[in-house]
C-alpha positions in Angstrom: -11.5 134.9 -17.5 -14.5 137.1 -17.6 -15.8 137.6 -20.8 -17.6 140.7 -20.5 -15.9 144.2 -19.8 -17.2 146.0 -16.2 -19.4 148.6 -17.8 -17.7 151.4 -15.5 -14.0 152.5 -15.9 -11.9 150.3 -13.9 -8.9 152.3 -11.9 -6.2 150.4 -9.9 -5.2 152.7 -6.9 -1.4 151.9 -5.2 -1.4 152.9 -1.6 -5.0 153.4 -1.1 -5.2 152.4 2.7 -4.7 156.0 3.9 -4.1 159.7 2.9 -4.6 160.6 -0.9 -4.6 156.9 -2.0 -7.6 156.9 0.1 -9.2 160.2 -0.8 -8.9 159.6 -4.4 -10.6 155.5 -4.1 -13.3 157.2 -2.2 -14.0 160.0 -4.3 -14.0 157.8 -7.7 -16.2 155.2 -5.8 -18.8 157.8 -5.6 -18.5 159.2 -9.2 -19.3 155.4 -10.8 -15.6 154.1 -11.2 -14.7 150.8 -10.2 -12.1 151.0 -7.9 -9.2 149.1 -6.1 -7.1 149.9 -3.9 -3.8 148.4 -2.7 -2.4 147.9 0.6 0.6 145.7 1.4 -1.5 144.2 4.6 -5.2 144.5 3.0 -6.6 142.3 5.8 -5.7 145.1 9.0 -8.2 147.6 6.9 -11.9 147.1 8.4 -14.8 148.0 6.2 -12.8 149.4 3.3 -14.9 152.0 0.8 -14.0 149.6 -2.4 -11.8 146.5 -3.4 -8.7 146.3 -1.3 -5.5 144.2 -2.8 -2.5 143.0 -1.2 0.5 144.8 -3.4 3.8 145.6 -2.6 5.1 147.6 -5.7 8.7 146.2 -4.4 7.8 143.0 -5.2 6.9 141.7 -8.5 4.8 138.9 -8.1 2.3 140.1 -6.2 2.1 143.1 -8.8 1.5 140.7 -11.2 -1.1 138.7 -8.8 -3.3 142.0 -8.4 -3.4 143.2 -11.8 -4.6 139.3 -13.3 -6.9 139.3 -10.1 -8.1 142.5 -11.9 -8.4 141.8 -15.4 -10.0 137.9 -14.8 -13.0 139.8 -12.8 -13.9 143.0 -15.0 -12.4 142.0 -18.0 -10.3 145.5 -18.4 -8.3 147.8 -16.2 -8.6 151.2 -17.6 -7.0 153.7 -15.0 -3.5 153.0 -13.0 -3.0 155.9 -10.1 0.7 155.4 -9.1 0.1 156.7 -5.6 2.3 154.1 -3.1 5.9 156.5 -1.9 7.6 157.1 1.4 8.8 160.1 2.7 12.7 159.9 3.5 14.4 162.7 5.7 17.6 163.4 6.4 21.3 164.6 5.7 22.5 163.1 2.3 25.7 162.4 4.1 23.8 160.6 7.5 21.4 159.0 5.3 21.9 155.2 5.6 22.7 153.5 2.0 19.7 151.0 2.5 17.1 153.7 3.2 18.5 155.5 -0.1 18.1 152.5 -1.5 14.4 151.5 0.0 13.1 155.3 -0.7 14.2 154.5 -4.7 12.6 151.0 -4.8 9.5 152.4 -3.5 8.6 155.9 -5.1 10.4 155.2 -8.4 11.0 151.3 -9.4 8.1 150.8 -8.1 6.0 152.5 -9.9 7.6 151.8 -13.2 7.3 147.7 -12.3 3.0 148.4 -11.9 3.3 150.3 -15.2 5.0 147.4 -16.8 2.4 145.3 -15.4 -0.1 147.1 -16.7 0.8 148.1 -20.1 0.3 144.8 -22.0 -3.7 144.8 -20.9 -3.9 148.3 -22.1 -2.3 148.0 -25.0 -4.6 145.1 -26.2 -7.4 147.3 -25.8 -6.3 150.1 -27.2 -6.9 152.6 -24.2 -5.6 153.6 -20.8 -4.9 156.0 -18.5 -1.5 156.3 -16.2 -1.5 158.7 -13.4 1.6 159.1 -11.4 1.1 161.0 -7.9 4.8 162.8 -7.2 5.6 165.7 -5.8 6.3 169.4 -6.0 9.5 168.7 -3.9 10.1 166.5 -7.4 11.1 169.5 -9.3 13.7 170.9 -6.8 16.8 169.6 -4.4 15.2 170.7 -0.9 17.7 170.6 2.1 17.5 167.5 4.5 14.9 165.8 1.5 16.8 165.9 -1.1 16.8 162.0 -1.6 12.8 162.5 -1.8 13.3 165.1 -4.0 15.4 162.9 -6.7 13.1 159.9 -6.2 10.0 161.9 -7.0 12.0 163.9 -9.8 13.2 160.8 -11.4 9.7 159.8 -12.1 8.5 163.2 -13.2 10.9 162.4 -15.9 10.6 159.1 -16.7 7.1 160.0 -17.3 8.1 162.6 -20.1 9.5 160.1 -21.9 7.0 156.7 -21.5 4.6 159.6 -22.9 6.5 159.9 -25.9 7.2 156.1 -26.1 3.3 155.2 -25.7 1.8 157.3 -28.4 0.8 155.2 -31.1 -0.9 152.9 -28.5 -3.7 155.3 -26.8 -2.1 155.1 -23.9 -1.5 157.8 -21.6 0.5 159.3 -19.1 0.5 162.2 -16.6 1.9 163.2 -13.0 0.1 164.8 -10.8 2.3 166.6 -8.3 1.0 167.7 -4.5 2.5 170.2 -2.4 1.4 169.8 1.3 -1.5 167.7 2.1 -2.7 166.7 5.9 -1.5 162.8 5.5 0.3 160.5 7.5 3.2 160.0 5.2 5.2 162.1 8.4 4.4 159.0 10.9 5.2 156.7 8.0 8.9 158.5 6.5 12.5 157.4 7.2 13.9 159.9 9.8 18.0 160.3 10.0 18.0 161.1 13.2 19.1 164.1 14.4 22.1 163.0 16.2 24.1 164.9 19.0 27.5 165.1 17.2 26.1 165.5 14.1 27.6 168.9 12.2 23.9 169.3 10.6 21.9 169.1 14.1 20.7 172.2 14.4 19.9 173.1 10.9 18.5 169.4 10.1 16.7 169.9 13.7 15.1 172.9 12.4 14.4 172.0 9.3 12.5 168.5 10.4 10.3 170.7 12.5 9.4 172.9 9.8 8.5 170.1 7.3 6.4 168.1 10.0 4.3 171.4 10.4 3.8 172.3 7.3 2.2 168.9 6.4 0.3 169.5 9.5 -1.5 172.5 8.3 -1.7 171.1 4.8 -4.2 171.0 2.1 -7.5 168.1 2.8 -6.3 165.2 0.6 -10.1 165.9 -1.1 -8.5 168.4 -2.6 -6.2 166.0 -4.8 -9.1 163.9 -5.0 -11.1 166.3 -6.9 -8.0 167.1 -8.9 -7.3 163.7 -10.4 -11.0 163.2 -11.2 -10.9 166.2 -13.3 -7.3 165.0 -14.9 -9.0 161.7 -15.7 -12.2 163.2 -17.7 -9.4 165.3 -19.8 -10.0 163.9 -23.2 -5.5 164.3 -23.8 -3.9 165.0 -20.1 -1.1 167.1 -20.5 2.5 165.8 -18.6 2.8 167.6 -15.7 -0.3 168.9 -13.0 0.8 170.6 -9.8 -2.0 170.4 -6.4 -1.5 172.5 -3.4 -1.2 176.2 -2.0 -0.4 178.8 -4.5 2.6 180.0 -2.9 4.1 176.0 -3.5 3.1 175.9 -7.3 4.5 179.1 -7.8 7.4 178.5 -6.2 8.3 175.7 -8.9 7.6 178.5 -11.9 10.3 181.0 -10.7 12.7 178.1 -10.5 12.6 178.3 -14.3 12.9 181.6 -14.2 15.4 183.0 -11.4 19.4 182.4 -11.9 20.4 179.5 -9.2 22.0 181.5 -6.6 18.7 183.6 -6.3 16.4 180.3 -6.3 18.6 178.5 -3.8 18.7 181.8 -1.7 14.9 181.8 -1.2 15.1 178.2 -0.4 17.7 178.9 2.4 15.5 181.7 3.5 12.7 179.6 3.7 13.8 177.3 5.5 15.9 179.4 7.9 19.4 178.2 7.1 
């Protein structure tokens, strides 16, 4: 075990091979934090920008593998980004019970089995940091992503209360929510697919399109990058951060405030149902 702490702040990145996971190694690489990313197949990444480890936040062991890998080399791990998730899409009712099932272990078990992992290390030295990247489609049921929605929201929640439960350890806790950012996580999400007898064809047709451009034309993942690296010199992060257009983060204020029929109206409208 090495003896001597890593002079720079040590952050564990799941999901770091592409998109934001990526963005955010990169831009804390360059702004003297020791990073490491996590990929479930490390070895396919050539000439990675920092550490890469092999993790699959559905499996335990090798959770357990990459954080001791961590802690025996610098001695700490200060900073635990929560980043790994996969898009789902679909009809609730068409949506295989595995994928429901494989969308949950990834964007919410998941994560809670790194912060397990992590909290024992943390707690010993009296300090961390716990950032949890969800979503802005976390704080509403969207049509034909509602499964995403509930994953994503389930953490958002959880979070509230580990905050609460982590206090008198210096521990904390934060999610950082982005709206649309140009990623792959399209190429990489569960599709129902649109089937030919289906009742929801058209509208799920529709709405798939819509999604899949709207990611297209989203945000640079720098963006989010820039974000967290601000959320991380906060001396006490608040809960809950929100990254992306305007129009997005607003969108989840006047849920609070418009009577349900009226929000679930503008959803429809949006998305042309």
């Amino acid at each position: 075990m090495k003896t001597n702490a890593s002079p720079k702040k040590v952050v564990l990145i799941t999901g770091a091979s592409s998109g934001i996971g990526k963005s955010i190694g990169d831009y804390l690489s360059n702004h003297n934090f020791k990073v490491y990313g996590t990929s479930r197949n490390p070895a396919k990444i050539t000439d990675p920008p920092f550490a890469m480890l092999a993790l699959d936040v559905t499996r335990k062991e090798t959770i357990s593998a990459a954080v001791e890998q961590i802690i025996a080399k610098e001695g700490k791990l200060d900073i635990l980004i929560n980043n790994a998730g996969v898009g789902i899409t679909g009809p609730i009712e068409e949506t295989p019970d595995e994928e429901i099932a494989r969308a949950f272990e990834t964007n919410y078990f998941g994560p809670i089995k790194v912060i397990k992992a992590v909290l024992p290390g943390m707690r010993a030295q009296n300090s961390g940091l716990i950032i949890n990247i969800t979503s802005i489609a976390g704080y509403m049921g969207l049509p034909f992503r509602g499964i995403y929605s509930a994953s994503k929201g389930a953490l958002e929640l959880t979070t509230e209360a580990f905050r609460m439960e982590l206090k008198d350890f210096n521990i904390k806790m934060t999610n950082v929510a982005p709206g649309d950012f140009a990623t792959n996580i399209a190429a990489g999400r569960y599709h129902a697919p649109v089937l030919e007898d289906s009742p929801y064809k058209e509208p799920y047709g529709n709405t798939l399109k819509l999604m899949n451009e709207d990611v297209d034309a989203g945000k640079d993942p720098f963006v989010m990058a820039k974000a967290v690296h601000k959320i991380i010199q906060e001396k006490d992060p608040r809960g809950h951060y929100k990254v992306g257009e305007a129009l997005q983060k607003f969108s989840v204020g006047l849920k609070r405030i418009l009577p349900d029929k009226v929000y679930e109206k503008m959803l429809l409208k949006h998305y042309k149902l």
